[in-house]
MDAnalysis code that builds the backbone (N, CA, C; Angstrom):
import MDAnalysis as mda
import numpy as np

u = mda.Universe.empty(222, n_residues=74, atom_resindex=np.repeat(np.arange(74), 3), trajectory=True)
u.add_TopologyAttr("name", ["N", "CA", "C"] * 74)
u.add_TopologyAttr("resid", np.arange(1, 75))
u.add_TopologyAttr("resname", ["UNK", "UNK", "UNK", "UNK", "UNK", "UNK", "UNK", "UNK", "UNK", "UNK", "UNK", "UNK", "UNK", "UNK", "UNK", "UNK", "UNK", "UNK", "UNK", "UNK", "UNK", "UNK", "UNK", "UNK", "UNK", "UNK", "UNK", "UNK", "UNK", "UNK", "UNK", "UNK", "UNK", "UNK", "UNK", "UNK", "UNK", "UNK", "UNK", "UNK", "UNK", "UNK", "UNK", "UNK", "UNK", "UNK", "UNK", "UNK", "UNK", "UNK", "UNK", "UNK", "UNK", "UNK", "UNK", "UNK", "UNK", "UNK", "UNK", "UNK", "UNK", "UNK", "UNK", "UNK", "UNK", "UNK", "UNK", "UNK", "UNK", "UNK", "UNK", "UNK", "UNK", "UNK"])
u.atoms.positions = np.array([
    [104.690, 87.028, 107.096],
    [105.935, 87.368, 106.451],
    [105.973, 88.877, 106.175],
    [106.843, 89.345, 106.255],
    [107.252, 90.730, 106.320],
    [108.442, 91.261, 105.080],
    [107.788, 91.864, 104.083],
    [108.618, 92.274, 103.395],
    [108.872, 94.110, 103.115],
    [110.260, 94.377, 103.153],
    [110.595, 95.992, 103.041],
    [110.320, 96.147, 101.532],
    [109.794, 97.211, 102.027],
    [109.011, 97.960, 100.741],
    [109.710, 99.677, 100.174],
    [110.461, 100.165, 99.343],
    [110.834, 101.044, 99.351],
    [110.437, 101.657, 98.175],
    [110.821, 103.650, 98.074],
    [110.186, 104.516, 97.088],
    [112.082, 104.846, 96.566],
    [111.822, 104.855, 95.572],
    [113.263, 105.771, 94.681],
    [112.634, 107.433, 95.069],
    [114.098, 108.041, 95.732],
    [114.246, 109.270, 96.015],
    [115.428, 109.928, 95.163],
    [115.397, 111.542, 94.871],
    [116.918, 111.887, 94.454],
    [117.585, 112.037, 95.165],
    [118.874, 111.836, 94.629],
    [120.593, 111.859, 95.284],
    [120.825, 112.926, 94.031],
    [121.653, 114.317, 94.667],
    [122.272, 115.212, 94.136],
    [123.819, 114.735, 93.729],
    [124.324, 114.923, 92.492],
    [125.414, 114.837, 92.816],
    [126.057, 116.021, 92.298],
    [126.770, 117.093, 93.150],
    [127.412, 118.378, 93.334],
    [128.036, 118.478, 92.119],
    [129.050, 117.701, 91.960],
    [130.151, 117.848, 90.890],
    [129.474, 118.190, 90.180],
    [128.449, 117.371, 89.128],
    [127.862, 118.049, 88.082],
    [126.749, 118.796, 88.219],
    [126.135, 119.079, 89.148],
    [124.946, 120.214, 89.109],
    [125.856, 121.824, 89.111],
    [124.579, 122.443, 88.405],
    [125.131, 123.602, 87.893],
    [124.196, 124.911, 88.870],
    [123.335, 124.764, 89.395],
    [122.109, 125.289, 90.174],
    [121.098, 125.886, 89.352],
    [121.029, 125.051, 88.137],
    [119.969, 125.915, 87.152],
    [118.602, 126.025, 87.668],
    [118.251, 124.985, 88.022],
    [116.970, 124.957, 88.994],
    [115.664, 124.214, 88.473],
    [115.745, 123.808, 87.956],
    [115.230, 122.796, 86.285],
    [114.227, 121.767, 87.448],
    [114.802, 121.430, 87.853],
    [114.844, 120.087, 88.928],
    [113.331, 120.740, 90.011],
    [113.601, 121.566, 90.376],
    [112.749, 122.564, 91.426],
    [111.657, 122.618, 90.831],
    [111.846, 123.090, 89.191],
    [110.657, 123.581, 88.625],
    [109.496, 122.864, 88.597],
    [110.402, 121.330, 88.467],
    [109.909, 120.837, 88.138],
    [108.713, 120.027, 89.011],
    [109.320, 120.070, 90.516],
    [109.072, 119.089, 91.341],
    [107.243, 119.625, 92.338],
    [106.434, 119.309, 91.997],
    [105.062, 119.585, 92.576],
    [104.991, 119.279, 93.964],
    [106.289, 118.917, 94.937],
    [105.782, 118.489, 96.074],
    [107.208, 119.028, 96.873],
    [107.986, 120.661, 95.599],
    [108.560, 121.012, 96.641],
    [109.749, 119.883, 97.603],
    [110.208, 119.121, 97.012],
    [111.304, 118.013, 97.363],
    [112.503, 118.348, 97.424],
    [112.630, 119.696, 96.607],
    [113.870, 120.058, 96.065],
    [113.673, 121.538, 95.942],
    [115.130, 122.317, 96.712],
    [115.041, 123.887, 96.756],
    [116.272, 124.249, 96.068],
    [116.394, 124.503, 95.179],
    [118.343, 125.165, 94.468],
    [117.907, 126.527, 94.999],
    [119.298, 126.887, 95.388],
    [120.338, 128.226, 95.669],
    [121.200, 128.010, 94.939],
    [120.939, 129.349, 94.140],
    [121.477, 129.454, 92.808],
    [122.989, 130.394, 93.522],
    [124.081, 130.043, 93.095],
    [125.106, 131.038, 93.480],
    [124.830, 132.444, 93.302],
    [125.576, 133.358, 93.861],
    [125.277, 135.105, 93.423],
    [125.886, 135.438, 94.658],
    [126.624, 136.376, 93.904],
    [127.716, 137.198, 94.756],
    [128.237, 136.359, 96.305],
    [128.882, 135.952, 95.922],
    [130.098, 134.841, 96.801],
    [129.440, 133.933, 97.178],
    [128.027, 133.853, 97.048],
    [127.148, 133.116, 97.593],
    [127.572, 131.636, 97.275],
    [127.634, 130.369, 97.623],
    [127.538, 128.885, 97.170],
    [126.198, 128.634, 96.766],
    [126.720, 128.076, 95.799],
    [124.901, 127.257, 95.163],
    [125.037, 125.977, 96.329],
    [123.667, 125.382, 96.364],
    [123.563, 124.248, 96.475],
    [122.258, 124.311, 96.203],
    [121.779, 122.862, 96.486],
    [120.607, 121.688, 96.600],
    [120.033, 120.956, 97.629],
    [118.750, 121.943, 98.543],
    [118.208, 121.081, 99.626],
    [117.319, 120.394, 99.527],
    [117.544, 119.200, 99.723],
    [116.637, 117.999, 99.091],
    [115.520, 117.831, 100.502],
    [114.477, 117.724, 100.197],
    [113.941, 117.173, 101.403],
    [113.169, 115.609, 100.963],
    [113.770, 114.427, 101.004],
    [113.440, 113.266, 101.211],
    [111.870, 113.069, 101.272],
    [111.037, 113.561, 102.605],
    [110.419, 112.984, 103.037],
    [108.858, 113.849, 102.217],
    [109.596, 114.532, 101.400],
    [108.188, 115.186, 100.226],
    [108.188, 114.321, 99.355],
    [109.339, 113.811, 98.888],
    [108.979, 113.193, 97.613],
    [108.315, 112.043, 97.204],
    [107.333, 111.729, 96.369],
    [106.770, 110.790, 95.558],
    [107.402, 109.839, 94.871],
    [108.979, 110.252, 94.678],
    [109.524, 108.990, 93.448],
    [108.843, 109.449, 92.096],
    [108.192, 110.486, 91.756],
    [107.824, 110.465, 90.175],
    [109.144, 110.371, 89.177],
    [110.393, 110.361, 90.011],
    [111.689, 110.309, 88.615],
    [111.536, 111.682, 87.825],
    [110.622, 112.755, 87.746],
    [110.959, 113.597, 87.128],
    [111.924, 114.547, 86.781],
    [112.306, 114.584, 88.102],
    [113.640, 115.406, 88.549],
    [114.913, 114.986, 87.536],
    [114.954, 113.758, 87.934],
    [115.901, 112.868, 87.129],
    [115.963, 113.477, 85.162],
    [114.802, 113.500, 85.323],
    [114.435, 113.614, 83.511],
    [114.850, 114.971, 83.141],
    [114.732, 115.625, 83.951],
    [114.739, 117.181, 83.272],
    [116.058, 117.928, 83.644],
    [116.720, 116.900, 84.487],
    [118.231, 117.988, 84.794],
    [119.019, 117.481, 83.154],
    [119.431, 118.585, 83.250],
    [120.102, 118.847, 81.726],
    [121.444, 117.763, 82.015],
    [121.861, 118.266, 83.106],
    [123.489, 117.703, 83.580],
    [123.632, 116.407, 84.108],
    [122.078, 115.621, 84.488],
    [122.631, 114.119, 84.852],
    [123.210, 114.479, 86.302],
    [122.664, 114.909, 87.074],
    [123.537, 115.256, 88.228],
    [122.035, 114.986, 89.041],
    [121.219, 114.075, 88.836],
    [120.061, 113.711, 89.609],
    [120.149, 111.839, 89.734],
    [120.604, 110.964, 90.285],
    [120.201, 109.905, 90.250],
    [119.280, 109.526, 91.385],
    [118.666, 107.884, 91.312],
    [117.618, 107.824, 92.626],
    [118.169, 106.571, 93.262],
    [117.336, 106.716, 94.762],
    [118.258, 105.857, 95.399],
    [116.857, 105.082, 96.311],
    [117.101, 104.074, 96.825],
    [116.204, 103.269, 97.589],
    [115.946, 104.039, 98.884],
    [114.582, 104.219, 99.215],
    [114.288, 104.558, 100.696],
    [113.191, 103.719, 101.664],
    [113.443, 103.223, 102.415],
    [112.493, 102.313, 102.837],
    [111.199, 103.012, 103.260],
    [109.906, 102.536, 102.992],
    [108.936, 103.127, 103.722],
    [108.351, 102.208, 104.106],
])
């Protein structure tokens, strides 16, 4: 019998992230890169999936709630 087995990863969600970078600081395996806006620049959030552990930390420390986790099969 064969059962799927999955890790909780973050899902950014734009609207409320602010690019403080909280999330980055936090993350030991490098999962997560903010570009912080500056001069016309766009912020965003490059997530890379396939670093992360699932520790949920990310989640804990964004001020804004703009981190939830999502199922990934491994």
């Amino acid at each position: 019998m064969e059962k799927q087995v999955y890790i909780r990863i973050q899902e950014i969600d734009r609207a409320k992230c602010d690019y403080c970078g909280e999330c980055s600081k936090f993350c030991e395996y490098n999962a997560l890169f903010v570009v912080r806006p500056k001069d016309g620049i766009k912020g965003d959030v490059l997530s890379f999936p396939q670093l992360c552990h699932g520790c949920g930390g990310c989640t804990i420390v964004c001020p804004r709630d703009a981190i939830t986790e999502q199922n990934r099969g491994i």
